[in-house]
C-alpha positions, 0 to 999 in steps of 0.5 A, a space after each residue: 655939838 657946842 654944850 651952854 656953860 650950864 650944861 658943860 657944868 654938869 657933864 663935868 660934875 657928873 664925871 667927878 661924882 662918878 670919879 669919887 664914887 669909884 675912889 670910896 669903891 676902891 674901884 680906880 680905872 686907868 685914864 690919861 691924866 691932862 699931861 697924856 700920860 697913861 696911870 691909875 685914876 687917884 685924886 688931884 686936878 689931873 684927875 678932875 674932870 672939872 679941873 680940865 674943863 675950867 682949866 683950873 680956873 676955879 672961879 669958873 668951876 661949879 664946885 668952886 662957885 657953889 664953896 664961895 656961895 657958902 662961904 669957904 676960902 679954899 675952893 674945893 672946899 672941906 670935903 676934898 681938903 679931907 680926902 686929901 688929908 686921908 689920902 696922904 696920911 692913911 693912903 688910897 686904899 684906906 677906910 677913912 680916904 674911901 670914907 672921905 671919898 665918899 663924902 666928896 662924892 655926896 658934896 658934889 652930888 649937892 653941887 649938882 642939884 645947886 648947878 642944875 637949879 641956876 
C-alpha cells in the first residue's frame, strides 16, 4: 500500500513521538540503525524515524517545515538542539536529557497537530 505524503508525514512522527517518549522514560529498546547494525536506540538521524523517511532531507521532513514555519534556522529546532545538549553533557541516563526528551517529544506532538492540520 503506497501512504500520500501526509500520511507517510504522520506515521513517521508518530514513531519519533514514540521514540522520545521511551528516551524521557529511560526505556531504549534495541533497533537497526540506517546502517543495519543492531544497538540500543539513542538520539540522532540514525535513530529518527523522520530522518529515514526524508533521507535527511530536512526540507522534506515535517519537523523541519513546521521549524521554518516558525522561524528557526536549525531544522530540528530548539527542543532537539537541547536534548542533544544534556545528552552530551550530562548523558542518557540523566534528569535533564529525560527532561529534555520529554520536551522533543511534547515539540513533536505539536508538529503532528500542524501536520495533520495541512
Amino acid at each position: 500500500m503506497a501512504y500520500s505524503k501526509k500520511e507517510r508525514a504522520i506515521k513517521a512522527l508518530n514513531a519519533s513521538i514514540r521514540h522520545w517518549e521511551r528516551m524521557s522514560q529511560g526505556k531504549r529498546r534495541k533497533m537497526r540503525n540506517n546502517t543495519g547494525y543492531l544497538t540500543l536506540e539513542t538520539i540522532g538521524s540514525e535513530h529518527c524515524e523522520c530522518c529515514r523517511v526524508y533521507d535527511i532531507k530536512c526540507h522534506f521532513c515535517p519537523v523541519g517545515q513546521f521549524n521554518h514555519s516558525r522561524g528557526a534556522t536549525f531544522e530540528c529546532g530548539r527542543e532537539y538542539a537541547n536534548a542533544e545538549a544534556a545528552y552530551y553533557n550530562k548523558g542518557i541516563n540523566s534528569a535533564m536529557f529525560k527532561k529534555a526528551a520529554k520536551l522533543e517529544a511534547i515539540h513533536l506532538q505539536r508538529v503532528l497537530k500542524y501536520t495533520s492540520a495541512i
